[in-house]
N, C-alpha and C positions, 0 to 999 in steps of 0.2 A: 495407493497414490499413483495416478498416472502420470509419466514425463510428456513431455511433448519435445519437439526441435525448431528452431527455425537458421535452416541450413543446417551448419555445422555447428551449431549451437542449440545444447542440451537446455530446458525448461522443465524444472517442477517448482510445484507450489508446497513451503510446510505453513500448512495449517496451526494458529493457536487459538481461537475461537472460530465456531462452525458456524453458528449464528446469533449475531449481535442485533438487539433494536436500539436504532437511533432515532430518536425524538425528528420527526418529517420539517417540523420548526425550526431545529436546530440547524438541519445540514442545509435547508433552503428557506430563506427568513420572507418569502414571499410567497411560504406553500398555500394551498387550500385545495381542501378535496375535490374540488369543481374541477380539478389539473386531471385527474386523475380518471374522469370522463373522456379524455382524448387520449387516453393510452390505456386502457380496460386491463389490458396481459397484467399489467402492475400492481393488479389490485390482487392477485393470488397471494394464498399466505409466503410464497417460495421467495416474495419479493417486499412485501407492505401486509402489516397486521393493522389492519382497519379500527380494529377495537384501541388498542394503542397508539394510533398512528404513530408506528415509527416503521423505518425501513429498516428490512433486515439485510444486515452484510456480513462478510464473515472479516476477521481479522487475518494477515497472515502476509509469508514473505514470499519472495520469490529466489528460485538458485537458479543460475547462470553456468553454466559449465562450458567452456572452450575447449581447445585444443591446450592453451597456452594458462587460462585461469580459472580460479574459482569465484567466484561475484555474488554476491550476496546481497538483493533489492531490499530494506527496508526493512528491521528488527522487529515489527509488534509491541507489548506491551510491556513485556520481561516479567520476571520472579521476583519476589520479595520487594518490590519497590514501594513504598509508603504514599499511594492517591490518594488525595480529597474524593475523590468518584469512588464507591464502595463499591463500584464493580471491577474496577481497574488496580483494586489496594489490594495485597500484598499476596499475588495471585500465586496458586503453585499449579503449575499448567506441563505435561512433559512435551515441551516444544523441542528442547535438547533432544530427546528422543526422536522426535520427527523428523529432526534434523538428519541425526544418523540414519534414521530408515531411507532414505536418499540415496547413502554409501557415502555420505561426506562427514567426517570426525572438525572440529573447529580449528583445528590444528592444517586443515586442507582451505580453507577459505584465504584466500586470498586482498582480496578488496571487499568490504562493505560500505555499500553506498547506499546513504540516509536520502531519499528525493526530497524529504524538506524535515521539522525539527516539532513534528508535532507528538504530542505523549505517545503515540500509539504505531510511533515511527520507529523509535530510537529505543525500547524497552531492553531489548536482547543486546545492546553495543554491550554493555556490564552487566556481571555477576558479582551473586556478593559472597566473597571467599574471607573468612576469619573478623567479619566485622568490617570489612572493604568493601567497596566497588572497584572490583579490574576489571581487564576487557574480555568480551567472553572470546571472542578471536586472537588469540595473541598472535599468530604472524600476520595480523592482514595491517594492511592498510584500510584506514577507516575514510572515506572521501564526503567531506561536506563541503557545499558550496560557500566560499567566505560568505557573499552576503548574506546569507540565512541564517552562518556562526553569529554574524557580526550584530542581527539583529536578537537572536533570540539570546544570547550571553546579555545585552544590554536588557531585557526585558527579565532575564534572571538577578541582573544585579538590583535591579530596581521593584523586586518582588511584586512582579506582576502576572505571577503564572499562577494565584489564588486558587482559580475555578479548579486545577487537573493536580497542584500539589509542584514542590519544585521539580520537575523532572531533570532538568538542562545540568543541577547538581549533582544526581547520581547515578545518568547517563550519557548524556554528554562531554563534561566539563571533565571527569577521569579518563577518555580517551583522549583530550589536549595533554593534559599533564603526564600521560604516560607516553606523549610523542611521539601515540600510534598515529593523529589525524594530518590530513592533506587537505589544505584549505584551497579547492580552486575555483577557478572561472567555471561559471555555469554553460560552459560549452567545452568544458575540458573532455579532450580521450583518454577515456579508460585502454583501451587496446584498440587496433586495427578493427571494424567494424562495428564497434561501441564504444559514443561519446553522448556527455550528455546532452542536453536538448532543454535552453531556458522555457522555464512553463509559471513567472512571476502573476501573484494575485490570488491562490489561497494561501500564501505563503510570499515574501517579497520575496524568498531565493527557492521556491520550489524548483525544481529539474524534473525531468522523464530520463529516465535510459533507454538510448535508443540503441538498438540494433540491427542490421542492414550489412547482408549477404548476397550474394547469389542466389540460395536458397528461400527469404524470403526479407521483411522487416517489421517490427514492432516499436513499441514505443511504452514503455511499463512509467507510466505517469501519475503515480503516487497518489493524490488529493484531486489534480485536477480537472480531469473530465467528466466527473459528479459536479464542480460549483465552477461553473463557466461564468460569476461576476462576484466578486470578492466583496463581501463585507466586514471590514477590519474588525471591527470591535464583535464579530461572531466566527469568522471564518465563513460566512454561508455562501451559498451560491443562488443562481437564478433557474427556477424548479422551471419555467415554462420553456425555457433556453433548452432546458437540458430532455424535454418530452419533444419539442420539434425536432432539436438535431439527431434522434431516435429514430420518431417518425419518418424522416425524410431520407436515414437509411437503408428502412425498411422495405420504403417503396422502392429504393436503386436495387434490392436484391441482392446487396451483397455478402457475403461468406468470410466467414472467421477462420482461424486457426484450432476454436477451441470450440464443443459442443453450440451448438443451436441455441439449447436457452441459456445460454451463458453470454447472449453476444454481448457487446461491449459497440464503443462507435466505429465500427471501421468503414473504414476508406480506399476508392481505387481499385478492390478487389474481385477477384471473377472465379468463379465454383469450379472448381477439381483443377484448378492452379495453385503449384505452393508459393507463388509469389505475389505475398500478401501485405498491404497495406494494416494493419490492426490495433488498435489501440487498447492496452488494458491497463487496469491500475493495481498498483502492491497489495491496497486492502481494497481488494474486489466489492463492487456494489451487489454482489450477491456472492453464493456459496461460493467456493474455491474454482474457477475455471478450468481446473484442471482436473476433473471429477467427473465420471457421468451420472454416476448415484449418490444418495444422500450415504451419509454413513446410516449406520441403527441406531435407531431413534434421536435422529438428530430433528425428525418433523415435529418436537414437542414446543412447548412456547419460547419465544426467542428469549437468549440472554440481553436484557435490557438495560437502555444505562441511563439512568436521568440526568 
C-alpha cells in the first residue's frame, strides 16, 4: 500500500474490494456502448468488461492523517451485514487488517466521515460484537451531514431501501443512539484546512472532503464525479457528461497527484508542481489510486454485482 501526501497531510487508501462490476445501466441510465467510441482507453478490461458491461471499480476508504487528527473518508461495505445483493451479504473481508497495515488501530481514528449514506458508504461505521451492532471507531466522532441523516432515516422508516437490505439499521442508526454522530451543515470544518464541500444530487446531502494547504488540494468526493446528473429513483448519472469532462481534461494536459492511469477529473493543474487542483472519489472508479500495480491475481474476472 502506497501513502501519498498533500502538504502536510498523510493519504492512503484501505482497500475492501479490488474489483467490482457495476452493471454500465446502473451507474449511468443513459449508457450505450456508442459512448464508449469517444473514449476507446475505457474499453480496456482495467476499466469496462465488455462482455458484461459493467464497469470495474474497486470499493474502499480513504485515511487522512494530520498533524492534529485521524479522519477516516467513507467505510465500504462492512462484515456480517445481511444484503439483499448476494454480493454485498454477509461479507468476511480483512479490511480491519488493512486498516492496521496503515499503523492506524480504531482506537486512533478520530473523525469518520460518511460523504453521503449509501450501502457501500457506511458498512465499516459498526461491528457486530455478542449479537450487536457498535461502532467499530469508538473514540471517533462520526460526521454526517443532517440533510442526508434526515433523508435517508425517513427512507429507513418508511422501508424503502428493498433493493440493498436495511442498511441505515445496522449502520447507521447504532452510531446515533450511541451518541457517537455529529449532525452538520454540509460545509462544516473538520479542522483548519479540511471542511466539507456540498456536492447535492447523487445523494440530496452528499459532501466531498476537501483539503487545501500550502502543499496542495484535493477534494475526495464520494459518488459524485462518476453521475454528474442524478436520477432519484436509480442514483445514475449522465455517461456522455462524464466522457466530455474526461476528454476535455485530457487535451488541457493536466497532472494528478496519483499514477497516470489512475487519473480521476482534475483541474488547474501544472506537471512537477505539488500544487494541485484533483479530484478523487472514496470508491475510486477504478482500482485503488493509490497503487501502481495490480495486486496477484487481481487481473481475473471482476467481482460482479447485479
Amino acid at each position: 500500500m502506497r501513502a501519498r501526501s498533500i502538504g502536510g497531510v498523510e493519504v492512503a487508501s484501505v482497500v475492501e474490494l479490488e474489483r467490482v462490476g457495476l452493471p454500465a445501466a446502473m451507474v449511468f441510465p443513459d449508457w450505450s456502448k456508442d459512448l464508449l467510441t469517444q473514449e476507446p482507453q475505457w474499453t480496456t478490461p482495467e476499466f469496462y468488461d465488455a462482455k458484461a458491461e459493467t464497469i470495474i471499480v474497486a470499493m474502499q476508504s480513504f485515511l487522512l492523517k494530520t498533524r492534529h487528527h485521524t479522519i477516516l473518508v467513507d467505510t465500504c461495505i462492512g462484515n456480517d451485514k445481511p444484503r439483499n445483493n448476494p454480493h454485498f451479504d454477509q461479507l468476511r473481508l480483512p479490511w480491519l487488517e488493512r486498516l492496521a497495515a496503515t499503523g492506524t488501530r480504531v482506537e486512533d481514528v478520530d473523525f469518520v466521515c460518511c460523504t453521503h449514506m449509501h450501502v457501500d458508504h457506511v458498512g465499516w461505521n459498526t461491528r457486530l460484537d455478542n449479537g450487536r451492532w457498535v461502532p467499530t471507531f469508538p473514540k471517533a466522532r462520526y460526521i454526517f451531514a443532517k440533510t442526508e441523516w434526515e433523508h435517508w432515516q425517513r427512507m429507513s422508516k418508511e422501508n424503502k431501501l428493498e433493493r440493498t437490505g436495511d442498511y441505515v439499521a445496522d449502520s447507521v442508526l447504532p452510531i446515533v443512539e450511541a451518541g457517537r454522530a455529529d449532525m452538520v451543515a454540509t460545509d462544516h470544518e473538520i479542522e483548519d484546512g479540511i471542511r466539507l464541500d456540498p456536492l447535492p444530487g447523487h445523494t440530496p446531502g452528499l459532501v466531498g472532503v476537501h483539503v487545501k494547504n500550502a502543499g496542495g488540494e484535493a477534494i475526495f468526493c464520494g459518488g459524485h464525479e462518476h453521475q454528474l446528473r442524478h436520477r432519484p429513483e436509480a442514483g445514475g448519472g449522465d455517461a456522455a457528461r462524464v466522457l466530455r469532462a474526461h476528454r476535455r481534461h485530457q487535451h488541457a494536459g493536466g497532472a494528478d497527484a496519483f499514477p497516470r492511469r489512475h487519473r480521476r477529473l482534475c483541474h488547474g493543474a501544472r506537471r512537477g508542481q505539488l500544487r494541485i487542483r484533483v479530484r478523487l472519489e472514496a470508491r475510486a472508479r477504478v482500482r485503488s489510486p493509490l497503487r501502481t500495480a495490480p495486486r496477484r491475481g487481481s487481473d481475473g474476472p471482476p467481482h460482479r454485482i447485479a
